[in-house]
N, C-alpha and C positions, 0 to 999 in steps of 0.2 A: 489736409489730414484732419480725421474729427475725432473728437473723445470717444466715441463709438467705436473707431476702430483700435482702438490701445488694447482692448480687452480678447480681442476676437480670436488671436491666436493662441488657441488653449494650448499647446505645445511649452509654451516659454515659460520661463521661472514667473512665480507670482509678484503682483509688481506691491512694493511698497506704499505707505502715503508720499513720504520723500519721493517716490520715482513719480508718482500721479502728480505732483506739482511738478515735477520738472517736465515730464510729457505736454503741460502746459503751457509753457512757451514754446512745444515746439511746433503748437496752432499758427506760431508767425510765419516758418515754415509754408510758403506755398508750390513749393516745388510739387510736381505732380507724381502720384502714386500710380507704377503699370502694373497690371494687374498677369501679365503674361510676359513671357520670356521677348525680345522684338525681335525676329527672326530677319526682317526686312529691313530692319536699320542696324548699319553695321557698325556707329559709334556710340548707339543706345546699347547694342548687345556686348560692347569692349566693354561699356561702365558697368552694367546688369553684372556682367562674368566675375568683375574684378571688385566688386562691391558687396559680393556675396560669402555668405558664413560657411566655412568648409563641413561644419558638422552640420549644422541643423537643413545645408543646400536652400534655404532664402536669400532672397539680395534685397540690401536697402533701398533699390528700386521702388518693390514692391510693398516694403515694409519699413517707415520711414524711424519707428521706435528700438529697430535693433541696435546695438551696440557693437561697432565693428572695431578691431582692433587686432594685439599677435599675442600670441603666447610665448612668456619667456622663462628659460631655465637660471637656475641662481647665480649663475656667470654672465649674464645678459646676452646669452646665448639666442637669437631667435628662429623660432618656429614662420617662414615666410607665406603658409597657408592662412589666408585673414578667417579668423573665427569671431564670433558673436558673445558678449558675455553670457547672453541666455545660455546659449550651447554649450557653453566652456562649463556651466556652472549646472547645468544638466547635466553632463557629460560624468563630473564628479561627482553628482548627488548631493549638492549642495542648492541651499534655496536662497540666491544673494546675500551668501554670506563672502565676505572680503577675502578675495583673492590677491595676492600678493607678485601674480605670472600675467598678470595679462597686462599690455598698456593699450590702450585706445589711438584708431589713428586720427586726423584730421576730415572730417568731410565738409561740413559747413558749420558757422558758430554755432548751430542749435543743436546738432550734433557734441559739439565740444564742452559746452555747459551742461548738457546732459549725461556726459561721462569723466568731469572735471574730479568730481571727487572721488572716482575708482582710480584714476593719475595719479590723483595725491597718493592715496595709499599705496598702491604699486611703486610709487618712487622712495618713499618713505620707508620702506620696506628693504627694496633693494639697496640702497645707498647702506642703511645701518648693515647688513647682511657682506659687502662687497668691501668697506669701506672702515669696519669695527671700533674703532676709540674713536673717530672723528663724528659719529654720528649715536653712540649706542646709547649716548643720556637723552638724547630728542627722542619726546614721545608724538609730536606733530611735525606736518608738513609744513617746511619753510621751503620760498622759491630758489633758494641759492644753493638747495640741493640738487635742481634739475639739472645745474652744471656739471654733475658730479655723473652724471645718468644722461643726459642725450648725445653729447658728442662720442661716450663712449657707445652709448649701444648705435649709434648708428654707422660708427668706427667700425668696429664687429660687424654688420653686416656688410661692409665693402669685404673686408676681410676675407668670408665667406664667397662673398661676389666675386672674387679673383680667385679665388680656390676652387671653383665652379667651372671660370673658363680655365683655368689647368686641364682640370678634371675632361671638359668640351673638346679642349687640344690633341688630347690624348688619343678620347675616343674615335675622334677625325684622322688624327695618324694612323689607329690601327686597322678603320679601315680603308684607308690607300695600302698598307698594307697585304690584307686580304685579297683584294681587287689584282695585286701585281702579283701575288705569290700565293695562291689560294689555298693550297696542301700544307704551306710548311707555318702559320699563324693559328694560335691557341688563344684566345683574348678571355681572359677570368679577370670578370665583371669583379670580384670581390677586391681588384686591388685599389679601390677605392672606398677609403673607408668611410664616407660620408654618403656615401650612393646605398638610397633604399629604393631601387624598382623594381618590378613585379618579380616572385617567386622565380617563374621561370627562366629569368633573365640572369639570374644568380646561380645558374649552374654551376659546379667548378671545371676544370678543364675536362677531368676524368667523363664528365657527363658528356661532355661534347663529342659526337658523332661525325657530322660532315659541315664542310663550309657554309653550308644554309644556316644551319646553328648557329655558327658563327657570326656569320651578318643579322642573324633574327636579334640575338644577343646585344649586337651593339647599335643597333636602328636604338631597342628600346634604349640604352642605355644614352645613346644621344637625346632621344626623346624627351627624356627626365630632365637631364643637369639641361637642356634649351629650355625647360617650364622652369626649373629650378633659379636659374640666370632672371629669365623674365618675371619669376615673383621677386626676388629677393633687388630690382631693378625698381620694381613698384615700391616695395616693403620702405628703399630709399626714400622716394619723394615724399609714399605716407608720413615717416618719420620726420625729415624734414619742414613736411607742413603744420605738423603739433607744436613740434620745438620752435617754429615761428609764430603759432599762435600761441603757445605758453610767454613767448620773449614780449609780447603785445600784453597778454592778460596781467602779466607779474612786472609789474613798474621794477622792483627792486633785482629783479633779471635782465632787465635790460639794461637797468643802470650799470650790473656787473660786467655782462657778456661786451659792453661798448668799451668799459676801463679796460678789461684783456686788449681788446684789438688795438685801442690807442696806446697803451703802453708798449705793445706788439713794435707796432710802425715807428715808435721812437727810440726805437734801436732798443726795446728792455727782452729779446727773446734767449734766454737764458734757462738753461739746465732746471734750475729752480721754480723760474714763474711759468716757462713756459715745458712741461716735462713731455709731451706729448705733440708733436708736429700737427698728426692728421689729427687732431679732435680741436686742435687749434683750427686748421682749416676749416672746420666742420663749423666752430662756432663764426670763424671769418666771413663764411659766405653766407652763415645765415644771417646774418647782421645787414647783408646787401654789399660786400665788397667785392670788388673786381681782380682777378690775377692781372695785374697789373706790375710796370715798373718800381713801384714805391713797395708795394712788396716781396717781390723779386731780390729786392737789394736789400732785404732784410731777413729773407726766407732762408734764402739760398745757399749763403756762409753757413749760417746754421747748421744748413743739411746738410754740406758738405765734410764739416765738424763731426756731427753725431755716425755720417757713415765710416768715418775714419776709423773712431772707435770701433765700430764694428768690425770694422776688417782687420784693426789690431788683435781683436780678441779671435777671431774666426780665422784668420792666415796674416802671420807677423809681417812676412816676407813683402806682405805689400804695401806696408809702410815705409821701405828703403827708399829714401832720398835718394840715391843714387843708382836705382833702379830703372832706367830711362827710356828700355825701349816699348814696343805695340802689346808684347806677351804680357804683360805688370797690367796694363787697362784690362785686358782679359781677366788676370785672376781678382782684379780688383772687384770688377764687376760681379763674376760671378759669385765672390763671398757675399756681394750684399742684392742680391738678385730681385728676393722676393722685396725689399725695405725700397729700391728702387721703382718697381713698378707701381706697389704702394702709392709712393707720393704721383707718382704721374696719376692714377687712379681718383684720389682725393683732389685734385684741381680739372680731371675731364669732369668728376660729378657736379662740383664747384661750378665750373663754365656751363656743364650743358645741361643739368637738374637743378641748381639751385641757383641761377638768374633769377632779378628781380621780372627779368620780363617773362618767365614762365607762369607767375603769379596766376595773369588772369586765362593761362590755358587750363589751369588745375581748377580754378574756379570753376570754367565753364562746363568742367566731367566733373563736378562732385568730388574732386579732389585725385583723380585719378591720372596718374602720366595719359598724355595724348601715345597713342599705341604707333605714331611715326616716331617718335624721342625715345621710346625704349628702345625700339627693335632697332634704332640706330647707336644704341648707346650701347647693347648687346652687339656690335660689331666692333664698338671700342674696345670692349673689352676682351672679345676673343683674338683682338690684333695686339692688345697689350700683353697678355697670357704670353707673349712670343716674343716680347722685347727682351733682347739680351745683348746688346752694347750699348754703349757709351752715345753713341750717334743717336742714335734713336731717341737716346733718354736725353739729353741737354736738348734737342729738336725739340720736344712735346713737354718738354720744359720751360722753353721759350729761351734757350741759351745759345749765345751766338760762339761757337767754338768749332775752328776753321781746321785741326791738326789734330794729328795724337799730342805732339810737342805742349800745347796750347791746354788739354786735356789734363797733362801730367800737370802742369803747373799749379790747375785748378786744385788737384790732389795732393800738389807737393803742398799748396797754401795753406791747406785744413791739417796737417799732419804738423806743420811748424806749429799752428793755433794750440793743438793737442799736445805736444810732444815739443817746446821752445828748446832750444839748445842751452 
């Protein structure tokens, strides 16, 4: 990349002096600049596709000075199409003025140093906005607000990631449906309140004419939430790969994110220190820890504990002690259905996206999941979408429990924890 070409794309926001020095380290940068889409190489054109700015349609492929990252709503809500600061900041009519919605993902360090201080501010931002008395006197960015901000937005996107394969389930049901009963099936696209695909696809029932309709309606529909799964699958690892190079860049984040985990393992996970399970996982695996026995045997009471309460407050009946037989697993289960698949959700990403041994496949694509590890991780999650007992869930849990008998016990023991006589 040469200083010649910084300027060449008259499209992009005008670049500052602060940005013209930072452009100048990313001369170390030798990775090679394509000049064209690679039609003939199918793991250049996964990186091109998935490296590219949804508004302005460049990929850092070709253009090594853009800024890629996601757009995020004031709840840390994310947008899973990667966009461009340029384009974000076009987009608004803004001329790099600080944006407070965007975070930058991980590509390579030259990459990361070039977008360190639009992080800062977006995190600075959002933490005082999400978070009010504990942040609203900082008028800078300290590293030990990034605790406050990566394990939850990336929390949030699983979240959405299982809401997704619901949503996948559904439209796979309805059409088996179709296919066995073709006259008497009406499928209205809008019962999905997160689903935006095309116009046409959003008919209401009233619009629908004949079963052709019908299927045209939900192909696109499947169509969608399958790109929708597989960005928001990507959106992960991006996210994961920041928040490990912020835990690298910010000495005083790593010192914190390591005291969580070891206070973790030493029996300290508690209501208080620890209030959140999955963003604990989140910081767990980014740290490089393994699901493992040692924390299994620390995890697990926990969670067994927190889903009690739940099920006390959502159906009483299923905290009867003396409730003993296979129907009490049933309703137990399904009061806490979706907090159940949750956590099996947060240790498949755990296990199969945030290995230390994935490290050097993310390196080798520019930071992009290897396109075998999504589309196999997009089957986790539309077979998890379906878990609904007990079995399933201690299985992929790593729980060895032989009986229903065996099952209640586990529940009777969280229920004594909550509720001692």
């Amino acid at each position: 990349m040469t200083m010649s070409s910084i300027g060449s794309w008259s499209n992009v926001a005008k670049l500052t002096g602060d940005d013209i020095e930072k452009l100048k380290e990313l001369q170390e940068d030798d990775t090679e600049e394509i000049n064209s889409v690679p039609e003939n190489n199918p793991t250049l054109r996964w990186m091109w596709d998935n490296l590219s700015c949804s508004i302005l349609k460049r990929s850092f492929m070709e253009k090594h000075d853009l800024k890629l990252g996601y757009y995020l709503d004031e709840r840390l809500q994310l947008n899973p199409e990667l966009m461009s600061y340029q384009g974000l900041t076009e987009q608004v009519g803004q001329r790099y003025g600080n944006c407070p919605h965007w975070v930058p993902i991980y590509i390579n360090k030259y990459h990361f140093k070039y977008s360190k201080s639009l992080l800062e501010y977006t995190v600075l931002e959002r933490v005082k906005y999400l978070y009010g008395d504990k942040y609203n006197k900082c008028t800078r960015f300290k590293p030990y607000m990034l605790v406050d901000f990566f394990p939850r937005l990336i929390q949030e996107n699983l979240v959405q990631l299982l809401h997704v394969g619901h949503c996948l389930i559904t439209v796979q049901n309805k059409i088996k449906e179709v296919e066995q009963e073709p006259d008497q099936v009406v499928f209205n696209p809008n019962s999905h309140p997160n689903s935006q695909p095309d116009s046409e696809a959003m008919k209401s029932p009233e619009e629908t004419d004949t079963t052709s309709d019908v299927k045209t309606q939900l192909a696109e529909q499947l169509q969608y939430f399958q790109k929708e799964m597989e960005d928001r699958i990507l959106a992960h690892c991006h996210l994961y790969q920041i928040f490990l190079a912020c835990k690298v860049s910010y000495r005083p984040l790593s010192n914190l994110l390591d005291k969580t985990v070891q206070d973790a393992l030493g029996g300290k996970i508690m209501k208080h220190q620890v209030p959140n399970l999955g963003q604990f996982l989140i910081i767990y695996f980014t740290m490089g820890g393994a699901y493992n026995d040692q924390l299994k045997k620390v995890l697990l009471p926990e969670f067994w504990v927190r889903q009690t309460k739940l099920m006390a407050s959502r159906d009483p009946k299923t905290i009867d002690l003396d409730w003993t037989d296979h129907q009490r697993l049933v309703r137990c289960y399904q009061a806490t259905t979706l907090e159940n698949q949750l956590m099996v959700l947060y240790v498949l990403a755990g296990q199969n996206l945030m290995a230390p041994s994935m490290k050097s496949e993310y390196d080798s694509l520019n930071s992009v999941a290897p396109q075998h590890s999504v589309q196999l991780f997009m089957m986790l999650v539309k077979k998890l979408a379906t878990l609904n007992n007990y079995r399933g869930l201690t299985q992929l849990l790593g729980i060895r429990v032989n009986s229903s008998e065996e099952m209640i016990l586990i529940l009777n023991t969280a229920v004594q924890k909550v509720y001692p006589a």
